[in-house]
N, C-alpha and C positions, 0 to 999 in steps of 0.2 A: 200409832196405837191401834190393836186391832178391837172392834167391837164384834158383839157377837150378835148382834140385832137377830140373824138368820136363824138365832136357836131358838130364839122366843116364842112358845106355842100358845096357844088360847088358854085364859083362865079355866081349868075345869077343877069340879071336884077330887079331893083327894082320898082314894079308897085302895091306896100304897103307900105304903111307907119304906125305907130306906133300913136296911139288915145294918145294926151297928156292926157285927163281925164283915161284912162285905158290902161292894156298892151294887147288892142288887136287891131290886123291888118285892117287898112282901106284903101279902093283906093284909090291910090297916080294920085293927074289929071297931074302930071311932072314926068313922068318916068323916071330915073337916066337910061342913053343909056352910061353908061361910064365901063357897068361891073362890076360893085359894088354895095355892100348893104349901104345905108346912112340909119340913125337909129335919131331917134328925142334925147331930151335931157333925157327921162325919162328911155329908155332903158341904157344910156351911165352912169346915174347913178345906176342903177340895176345893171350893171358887175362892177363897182366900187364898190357900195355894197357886193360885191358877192367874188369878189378878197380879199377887207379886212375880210372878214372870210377865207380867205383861200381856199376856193372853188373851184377857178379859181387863176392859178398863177399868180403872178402880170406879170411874162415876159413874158406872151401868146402872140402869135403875132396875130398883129387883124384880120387878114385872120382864125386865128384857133380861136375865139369865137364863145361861144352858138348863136344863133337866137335867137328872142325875145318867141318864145315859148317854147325852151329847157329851156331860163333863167324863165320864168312862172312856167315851171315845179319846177324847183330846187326853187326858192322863195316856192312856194305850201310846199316843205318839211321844210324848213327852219320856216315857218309860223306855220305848227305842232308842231315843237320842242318848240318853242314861248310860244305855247298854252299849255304846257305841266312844263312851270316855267322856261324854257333854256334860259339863254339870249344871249347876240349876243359875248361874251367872251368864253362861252363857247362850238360857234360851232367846232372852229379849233378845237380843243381835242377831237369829234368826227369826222369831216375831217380827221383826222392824223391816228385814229383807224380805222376807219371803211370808207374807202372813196364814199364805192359804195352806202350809203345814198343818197349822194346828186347825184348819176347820174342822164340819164334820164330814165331806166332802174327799176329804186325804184317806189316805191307805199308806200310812210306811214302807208297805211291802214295794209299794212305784218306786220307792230310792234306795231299795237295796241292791239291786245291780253295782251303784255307784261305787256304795262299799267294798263290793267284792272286786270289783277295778281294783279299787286303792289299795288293798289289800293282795290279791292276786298279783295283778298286772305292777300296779309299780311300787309294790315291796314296801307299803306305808306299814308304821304302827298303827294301833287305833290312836294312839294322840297324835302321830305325825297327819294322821284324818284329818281329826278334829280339827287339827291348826291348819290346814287348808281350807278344807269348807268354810272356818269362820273368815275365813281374810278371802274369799270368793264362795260365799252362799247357790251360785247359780250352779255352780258346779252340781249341784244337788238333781237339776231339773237337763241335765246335759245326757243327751244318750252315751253309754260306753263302746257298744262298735260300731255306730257310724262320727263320730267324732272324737270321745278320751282316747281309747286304741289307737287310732289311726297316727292322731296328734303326738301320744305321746314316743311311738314307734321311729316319727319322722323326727324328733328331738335328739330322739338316740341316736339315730342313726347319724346324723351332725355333728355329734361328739359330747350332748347337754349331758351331765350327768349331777347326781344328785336330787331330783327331781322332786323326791318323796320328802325334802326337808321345808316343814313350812314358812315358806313366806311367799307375799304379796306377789312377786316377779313368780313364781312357781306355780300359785295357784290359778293364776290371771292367763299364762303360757298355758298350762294343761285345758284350759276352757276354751284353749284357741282353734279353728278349724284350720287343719293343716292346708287349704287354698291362701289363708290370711299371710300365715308363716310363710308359702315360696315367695308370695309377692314381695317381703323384705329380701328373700336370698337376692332374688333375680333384681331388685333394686341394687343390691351389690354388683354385681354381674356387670347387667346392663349400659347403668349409669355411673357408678362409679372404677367400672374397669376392671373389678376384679375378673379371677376365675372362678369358677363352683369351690373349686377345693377353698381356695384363700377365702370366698365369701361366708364359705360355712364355718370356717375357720375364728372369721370374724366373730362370727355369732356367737361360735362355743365359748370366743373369750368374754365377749361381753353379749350374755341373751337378751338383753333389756330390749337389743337392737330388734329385735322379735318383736316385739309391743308397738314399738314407736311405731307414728302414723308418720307415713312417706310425707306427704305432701306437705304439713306442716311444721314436722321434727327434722328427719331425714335430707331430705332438700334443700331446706335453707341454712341449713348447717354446711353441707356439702357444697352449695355455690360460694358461700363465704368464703370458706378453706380454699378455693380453687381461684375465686376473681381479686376476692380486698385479699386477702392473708397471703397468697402468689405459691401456695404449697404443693407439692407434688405427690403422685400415688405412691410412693415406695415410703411417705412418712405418716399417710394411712392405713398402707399393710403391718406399719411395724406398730402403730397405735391404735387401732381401731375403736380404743375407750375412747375416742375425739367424740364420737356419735353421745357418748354418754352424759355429757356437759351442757349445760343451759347457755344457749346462745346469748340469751342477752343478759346473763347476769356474770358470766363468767369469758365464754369463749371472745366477745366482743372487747368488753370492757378491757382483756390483759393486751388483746392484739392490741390496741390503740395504744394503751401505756406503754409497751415495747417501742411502740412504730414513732412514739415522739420522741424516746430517746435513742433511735437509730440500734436497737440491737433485736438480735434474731436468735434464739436458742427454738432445740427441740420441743415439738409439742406437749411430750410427758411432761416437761420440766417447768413449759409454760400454763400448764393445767392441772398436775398433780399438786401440787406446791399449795400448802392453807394461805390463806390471804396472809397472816403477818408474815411469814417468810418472804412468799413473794417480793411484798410491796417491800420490804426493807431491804431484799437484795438489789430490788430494782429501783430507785428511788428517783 
């Protein structure tokens, strides 16, 4: 939850009052001499507003709310996201990630580049946007040419296509800095024998392989396949979805139930297959 402690100013007199037609300040002819700021109806429902996003906690005590121009500012961002296909469900979920949006410290205009990426460079809708940024928030704070460009240039150029369609594998890849992404090719390459062509090849069939961490995902998946399972590189060129598989919920567990009853089928057939098929063909 974001609190707004930061807007909180000194009790002073109030000799402004709040324009019901707009959120700007006008002389007050009855100066409030009591020490306190009295606020008209239209600001009382702006931090209402403001709280059900999440913005401002609802338990802020009313001494620690914004003034009627820190809440100006934060409306002003919240009105960008608006114009950008966000609706008002989906601010908390970037509240929750990224809170220093709605300070009064932001400027919208620092994340409009990104837009014009998403839009320019890789051909989003504004809701194909939206539905990226919410399934990767950081993407917001990601420069466009010395990382989205570069990244998403080196994806294409691999064979990735579709890029602009949101989901989590899409948004998570376009945040990545294209040094991240060779060190998987060249983990194909190196260690597992491919060539460039076949290794990118790999990729384009299944990107997820982009994500995975070498060390922990990548590798021990791969000595499996090669030491306990005794498989060869010509039935990971023709599978490469092997990488996709949870080693120890799936890849282990079917090798073993095979390896007792003495039979050996293709990978696809030992790893695509839903559990009841499986286990009922192979019993």
């Amino acid at each position: 939850m974001f609190f707004l402690h930061s807007l909180h100013h000194p009790q002073t007199p109030s000799y402004y009052s709040l324009s019901n037609s707009s959120n700007t300040l006008t002389p007050n002819r009855y100066p409030n001499r009591n020490g306190y700021i009295k606020f008209r109806t239209t600001h009382h429902e702006n931090l209402r507003y403001l709280k059900s996003l999440t913005i401002i906690h609802p338990d802020t005590k009313p001494n620690n709310l914004p003034l009627p121009d820190a809440v100006d500012h934060i409306l002003t961002t919240v009105t960008f996201f608006k114009s950008h296909s966000f609706s008002d469900a989906d601010i908390p979920r970037l509240v929750h990630h990224s809170p220093r949006l709605f300070s009064t410290s932001f400027n919208p205009a620092e994340i409009s580049p990104v837009f014009i990426f998403l839009s320019d460079d890789l051909l989003a809708t504004a809701e194909e946007s939206r539905g990226l940024i919410l399934r990767c928030p950081k993407l917001l704070f990601t420069d466009p040419n010395h990382i989205l460009k570069p990244t998403l240039n080196f994806l294409r150029e691999i064979g990735i296509r579709g890029l602009n369609r949101p989901s989590n594998r899409n948004a998570h890849l376009l945040n990545t800095r294209v040094e991240k992404l060779r060190l998987r090719v060249r983990f194909m390459e190196e260690v597992v024998g491919f060539s460039y062509e076949e290794a990118t090849n790999a990729c384009a069939r299944l990107p997820a392989i982009l994500g995975y961490d070498v060390e922990n995902n990548l590798w021990p998946k791969f000595v499996y396949l090669v030491k306990e399972m005794e498989r060869d590189l010509e039935e990971l060129k023709k599978f490469p979805q092997y990488f996709g598989f949870s080693l120890e919920k799936r890849i282990v567990p079917r090798h073993l139930h095979l390896k007792e009853r003495g039979v050996r089928i293709p990978l696809n057939r030992m790893l695509m297959w839903g559990d009841d098929k499986f286990y009922a063909k192979w019993k």
